[in-house]
Phi, psi and omega in degrees: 000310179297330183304311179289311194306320171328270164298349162275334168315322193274316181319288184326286174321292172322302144317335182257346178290302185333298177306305168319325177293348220263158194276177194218002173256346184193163203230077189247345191230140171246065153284327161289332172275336206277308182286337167293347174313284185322298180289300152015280198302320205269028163272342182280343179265111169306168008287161179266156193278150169272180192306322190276344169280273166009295177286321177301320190286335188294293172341281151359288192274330157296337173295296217285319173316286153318336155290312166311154178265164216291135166321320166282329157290351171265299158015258167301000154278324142225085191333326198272340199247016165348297197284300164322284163347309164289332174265325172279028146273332171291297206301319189302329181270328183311297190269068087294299205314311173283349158276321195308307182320286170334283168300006179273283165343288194299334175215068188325022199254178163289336155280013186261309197287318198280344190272000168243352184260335201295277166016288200309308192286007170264016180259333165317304198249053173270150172315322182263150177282323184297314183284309203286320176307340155278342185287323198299313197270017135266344171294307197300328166339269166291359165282275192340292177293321154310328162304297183312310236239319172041042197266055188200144163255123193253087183305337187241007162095176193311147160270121172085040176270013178245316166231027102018279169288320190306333187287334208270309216297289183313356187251315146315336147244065163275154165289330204281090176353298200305313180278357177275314175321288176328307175319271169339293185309325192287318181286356175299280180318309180266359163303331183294321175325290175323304198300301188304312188309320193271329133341305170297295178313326155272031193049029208255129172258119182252154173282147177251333152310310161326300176285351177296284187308306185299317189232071121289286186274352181264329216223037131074153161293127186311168199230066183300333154339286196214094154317312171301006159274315172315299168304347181262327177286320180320318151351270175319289198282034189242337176334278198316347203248000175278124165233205178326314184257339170278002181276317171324290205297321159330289170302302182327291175301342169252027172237344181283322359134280184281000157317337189237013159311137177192169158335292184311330192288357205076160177309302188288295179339285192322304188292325140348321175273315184315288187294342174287332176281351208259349229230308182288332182282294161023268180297325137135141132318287181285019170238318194238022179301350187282334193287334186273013204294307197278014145246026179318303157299346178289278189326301157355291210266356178276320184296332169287324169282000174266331149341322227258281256248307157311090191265320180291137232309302187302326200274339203252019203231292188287009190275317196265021185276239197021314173300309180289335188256351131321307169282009194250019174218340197197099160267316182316306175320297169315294207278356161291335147284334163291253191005315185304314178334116190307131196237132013241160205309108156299174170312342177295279172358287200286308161338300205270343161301305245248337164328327185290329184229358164293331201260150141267154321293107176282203219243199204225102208308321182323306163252024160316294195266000165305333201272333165297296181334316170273350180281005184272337140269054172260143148306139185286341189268150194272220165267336188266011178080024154270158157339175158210118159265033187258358191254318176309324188289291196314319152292317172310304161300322168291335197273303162280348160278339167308310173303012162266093173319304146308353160288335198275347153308320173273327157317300175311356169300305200250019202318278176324291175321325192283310173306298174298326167312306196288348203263315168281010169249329146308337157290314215263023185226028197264141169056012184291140171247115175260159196297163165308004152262023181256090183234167217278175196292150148263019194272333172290168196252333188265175200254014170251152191338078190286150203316176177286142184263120152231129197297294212265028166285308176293323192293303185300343222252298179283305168323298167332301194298346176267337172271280194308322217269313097021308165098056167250057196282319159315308211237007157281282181330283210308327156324271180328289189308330203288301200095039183292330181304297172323274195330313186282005157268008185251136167309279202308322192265342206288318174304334185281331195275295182296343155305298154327332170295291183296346170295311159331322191254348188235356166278329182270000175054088196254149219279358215261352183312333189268349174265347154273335173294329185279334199242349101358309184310284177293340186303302172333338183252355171272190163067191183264197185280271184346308180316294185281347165285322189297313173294314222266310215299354219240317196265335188269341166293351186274021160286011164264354181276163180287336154317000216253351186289311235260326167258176215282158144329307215280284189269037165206309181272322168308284166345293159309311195282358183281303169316305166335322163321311225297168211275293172297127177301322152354280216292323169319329203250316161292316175287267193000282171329278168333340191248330175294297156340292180304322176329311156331302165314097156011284174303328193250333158337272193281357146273326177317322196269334162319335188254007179304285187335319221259300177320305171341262199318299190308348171267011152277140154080015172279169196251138196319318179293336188277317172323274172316349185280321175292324198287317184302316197270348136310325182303311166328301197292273225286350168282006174255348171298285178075225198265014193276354200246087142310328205254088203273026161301329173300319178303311158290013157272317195311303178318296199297351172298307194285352202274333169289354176263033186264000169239022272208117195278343162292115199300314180328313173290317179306296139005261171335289195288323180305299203297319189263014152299313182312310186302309171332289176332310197290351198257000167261156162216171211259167005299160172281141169272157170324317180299291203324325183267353158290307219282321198258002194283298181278024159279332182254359168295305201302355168292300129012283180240021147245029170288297170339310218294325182110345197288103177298323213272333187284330174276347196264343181286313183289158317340306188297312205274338186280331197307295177307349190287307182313291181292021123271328165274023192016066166267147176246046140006105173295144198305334197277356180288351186227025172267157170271330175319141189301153185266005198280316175267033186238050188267019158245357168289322186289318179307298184297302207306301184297333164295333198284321192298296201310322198268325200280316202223102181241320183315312188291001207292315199280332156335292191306303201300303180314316220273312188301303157294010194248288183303357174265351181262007191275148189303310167291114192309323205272344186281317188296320163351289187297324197273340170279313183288000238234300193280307160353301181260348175279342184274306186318302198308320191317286165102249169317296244278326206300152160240174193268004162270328166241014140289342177271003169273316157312298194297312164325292192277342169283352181263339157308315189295338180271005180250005184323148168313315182281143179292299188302319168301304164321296190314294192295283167020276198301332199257005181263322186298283233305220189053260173300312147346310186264022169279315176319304220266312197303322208238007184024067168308146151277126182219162236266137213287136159068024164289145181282321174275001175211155183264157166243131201309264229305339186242030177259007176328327189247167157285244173153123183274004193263153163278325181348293185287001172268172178297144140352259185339348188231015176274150140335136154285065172297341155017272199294349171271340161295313147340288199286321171277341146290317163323288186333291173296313148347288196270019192261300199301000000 
């Protein structure tokens, strides 16, 4: 058994290489019917080809067949062999006809009969006349032998009976007579098919020949006049055998129909076809539209793909009527199958939006668009933590009916709502990955890359268009110069970019404000933190309108002070903004200003940008304080915020926060408190040194700010303290600097020491820089004070510093030990038996040719080559 299978397989095969060789422009030989013979025959032999075979072999032998030109253009190429020609072009049709028939035979099932018409059929609606008259007349064939031979009751219904019909239906309005005719018989038959099946199944003894002549005559004479009579009643009496899916397949098939509309077919031709798919969707549509609803989504992704294929205008017009006679009944459905359209939305894609309401019948835009609206408040994430592309798609689809002009009237109903839903989908689309139906545009015709798809570009992208479309052409324009688009697609910026908007809208007085300040209102209490920073960044600018009075307390100043709380520094940075803003009012000035402490304490533990940002919008309460504020603990609190961002790698923040420590510094007034005098007390080393850093525009703001600290603490400073010049060759400025601290603040000296050694540990050379040469001159100065735990605490980090990365550190490193050693030796510190950095004079009595062995202080100065060969070595490691 296995021996036979073997060998026909290998047969099969052989026979089907045989065919392929064979030429597909002329007809010279009958090595192609000789090998369909041949397999014919070896259909008879078990084992039977499987389904994938089967098909392949059908392909294969239809191809080859069906690819010749017409028997009269093989003629006229060659005259002498006319006649031959013609009789091997009948045999050659004899036998395929007669392998299909065979092979029907070897597997009489409904997957047998379907693994031979599926083949046949996309050769129905080819451009030449000559291929669609074989295809028709070999379906109607293998219909005719399956009629005869009928061994089968087909319980789950006909196979491939939707296009099937739809195709032999699309054949009856050929231009070419011959093949409409034909057409019609083939549906003849297999209407007789159905008819017997269903008959058979009722026990019913029927004649087949009878019944054939009998629904002949029910389902009328072709008509070449006006086919499309034919087509409508065959439609009609076609019913009882129609369902879901063949109604699918129906609709499929009178869209495979306009594919091969073109120029080239000629005018009559083309309109011809045209009008035969437009008679068939048509028709129905308005008779079984109720049949398609569950398979709404199928029809959907078919039409978008024959689109890609359908280039002419009229023919792309009758592709999309289904969308408008689906939607005017099952609206839901449609756009719910739209939302699925591969994003982001091509020339197809976008068509088939704007159908719904371009077209009669349409849909019903009002809840066209409520129904976007609500897929626009969904999370793009789902529960189980996937992607969602339906709030994405659902803008996108909102984005093409705005380009519809009878549409942007209606939109304004819901102008606000759309908006802010799109404002909170642009947070939540920030950094988003979306599933594998997000794939790049195809439309260009040439081969180069089209841009990168990012949602939530495309998310800014339909908001703009939404705004413009609105007649906010102001407050779009104002965005751009701002760089508001931008902002508002970046996770850090995006509350800044939606702030700018509303600022935007409330500088042009734009009319829809007071129905979004009302519709703000509940939002602030839904949703996630993206929800609600997006809601707070949007509702606290509309408190510059005058409307804003009308509402409760509760929900406008209550609120803000509820934000002050809040766990995220945003929304803390948004109550603010809103309690400044309200400040403005009259009436709310001295609760506003009551809540300065409460503002203050929300800005610990903020990122150096968000400070400033509070700060700036903080500045208003306190020029409004003027000299009313006693209780100058706020003025220090403030201080002890800004002073850590005073190393703050951004120079703006860095920047920022020095300069307005300064103003601050001007607004105490005396007596001074204990908090005021720690507080600027620990302030002047990082001033110090970052005077140092080289930064002009950073230095000159700590000049000013250490000037005001000196003049509320009458401190005297030496005048070079408040030079910018590098320290490196100033070491007798440093020196006088460290003296002045030691005899003046000598309770601070070990502060100063600590804030010094803190800073050589800072990430930034230039701060470590500073801060060792800095110490270099400040331990000598200690004299007494120094202890031997904490000089050896010096000595640890100046010796971590000489293996530093940076060179300029390393160097100053080695020359701060030389210092303090040869201080060492000058004030004979007591120091632990067998230091590395000093010898002890008794046991140097004698001489020694070695330097080795000598003080420091009295060695070469080699420092710096040592310096530079620990450095060395540091970076080999």
């Amino acid at each position: 058994m296995v021996e036979m299978k073997e060998e026909k397989e290998a047969t099969v095969k052989m026979m089907m290489r045989q065919i392929q060789e064979e030429p597909l422009d002329s007809l010279l030989s009958p090595a192609r019917r000789q090998a369909m013979e041949i397999l014919a025959q070896l259909s008879h032999i078990k084992p039977i080809l499987s389904v994938r075979e089967r098909v392949e072999l059908v392909n294969t032998c239809v191809r080859s067949v069906f690819s010749l030109p017409s028997v009269q253009a093989m003629q006229e190429k060659d005259e002498s062999k006319a006649e031959v020609i013609q009789i091997l072009y009948y045999q050659t049709l004899d036998s395929l006809q007669k392998l299909l028939n065979a092979l029907f035979i070897e597997d009489p099932t409904p997957a047998g009969l379907k693994s031979i018409l599926e083949p046949l059929g996309p050769w129905m609606n080819s451009g030449k006349a000559h291929e669609r008259a074989r295809a028709v007349n070999s379906n109607v064939s293998v219909l005719n032998h399956t009629l005869v031979t009928l061994p089968f009751l087909i319980s789950s219904g006909f196979p491939t009976l939707g296009l099937l019909l739809g195709r032999l239906l699309l054949r009856i309005g050929d231009p070419d007579e011959e093949i409409g005719r034909e057409a019609l018989d083939g549906i003849t038959i297999l209407y007789t098919i159905l008819d017997l099946q269903k008959r058979t199944k009722n026990k019913e003894d029927t004649n087949k020949k009878e019944l054939y002549e009998n629904n002949k005559r029910f389902l009328g004479p072709y008509n070449p006049v006006s086919p499309c009579q034919n087509i409508l009643r065959v439609i009609a009496e076609f019913g009882d055998f129609l369902g879901p899916q063949q109604v699918r397949d129906l609709l499929l098939a009178a869209l495979e129909g306009l594919k091969g509309i073109s120029e080239t077919q000629g005018k009559d031709s083309g309109e011809m076809m045209q009008l035969a798919s437009e008679v068939m969707l048509s028709s129905v549509l308005e008779w079984y539209r109720h049949r398609a609803l569950e398979v709404i989504p199928e029809i959907m992704q078919g039409i978008y793909m024959q689109l890609t294929h359908i280039q002419e205008p009229r023919a792309r017009e009758v592709a999309l009527l289904p969308i408008s006679f689906l939607a005017s009944s099952f609206m839901t459905e449609v756009v719910v199958a739209l939302l699925m359209c591969p994003l982001p939305l091509d020339s197809n894609g976008a068509e088939m939006w704007r159908q719904l309401i371009l077209r009669k019948p349409s849909c019903d835009v009002r809840d066209l668009l409520d129904l976007l609206l609500t897929s626009l408040k969904e999370k793009p994430v789902t529960k189980k933590g996937r992607a969602s592309i339906v709030p994405l798609a659902a803008a996108s689809g909102l984005c093409e009916l705005l380009s519809v002009n009878s549409c942007v009237g209606r939109v304004r109903r819901i102008y606000p709502q759309l908006l802010l839903a799109l404002l909170i989908q642009v947070h939540y689309h920030i950094g988003l990955n979306l599933p594998s139906r997000v794939t790049p545009r195809k439309d260009s015709k040439d081969d180069t890359q089209p841009p990168l798809f990012i949602p939530v570009r495309w998310m800014v992208k339909v908001v703009k268009t939404l705004l413009l479309k609105m007649g906010c052409s102001y407050e779009s324009a104002f965005l751009e110069e701002q760089g508001g688009w931008e902002l508002m697609g970046q996770a850090e910026s995006h509350y800044r970019g939606v702030s700018l908007l509303a600022r935007a809208m409330v500088h042009y007085s734009c009319q829809e404000l007071c129905r979004i300040l009302y519709l703000l209102i509940p939002l602030l209490e839904r949703g996630d933190e993206r929800h609600k920073i997006t809601a707070t960044a949007f509702f606290v600018e509309l408190f510059r309108m005058e409307q804003v009075r009308r509402i409760p307390e509760e929900y406008s100043l209550g609120r803000m002070v509820e934000g002050l709380s809040h766990r995220d520094p945003i929304m803390n940075v948004l109550s603010i903004r809103g309690l400044v803003i309200l400040a403005r009012k009259s009436e709310k000035m001295a609760k506003v200003q009551s809540l300065l402490p409460s503002m203050v304490k929300s800005l610990k533990n903020m990122d150096g940008m968000l400070v400033v940002e509070a700060v700036h919008d903080l500045k208003r309460i306190f020029k409004g304080q003027g000299k009313k504020l006693t209780d100058s603990s706020v003025y220090v609190e403030m201080l002890q915020i800004l002073l850590p961002h005073f190393t703050d790698a951004r120079e703006v923040v860095q920047a920022s926060c020095i300069n307005v420590y300064g103003k601050v510094v001007k607004k105490l007034r005396t007596p001074r408190t204990q908090a005021m005098e720690e507080q600027l007390t620990s302030t002047l080393m990082p001033l110090l040194f970052i005077i140092q850093e080289g930064n002009a525009k950073v230095g000159q703001k700590c000049v000013k700010t250490l000037v005001c600290c000196s003049s509320f603490m009458n401190w005297e400073l030496p005048k070079k303290a408040y030079s910018q010049k590098p320290w490196d060759n100033q070491q007798l400025t440093v020196t006088k600097i460290c003296k002045y601290l030691v005899s003046s603040h000598r309770d601070n000296v070990f502060t100063f020491l600590n804030q010094s050694l803190e800073y050589a540990k800072n990430s930034r050379a230039s701060l470590r820089k500073s801060s060792v040469i800095f110490i270099g001159s400040l331990v000598p100065c200690m004299e007494n004070m120094m202890t031997e735990e904490r000089l050896n605490e010096v000595k640890a980090t100046l010796e971590i510093l000489r293996h530093d990365p940076e060179a300029s550190v390393c160097i100053c490193a080695a020359q701060a030990q030389d210092q303090i050693m040869a201080s060492c030796w000058r004030n004979s510190w007591p120091l632990l038996y067998g230091d590395s950095w000093v010898c002890d004079p008794s046991s140097m009595h004698r001489w020694s040719p070695s330097c080795e062995n000598l003080p420091t202080s009295h060695q070469r100065r080699s420092w710096i080559m040592q310096a530079l060969a620990s450095w060395k070595m540091s970076l080999k490691q």
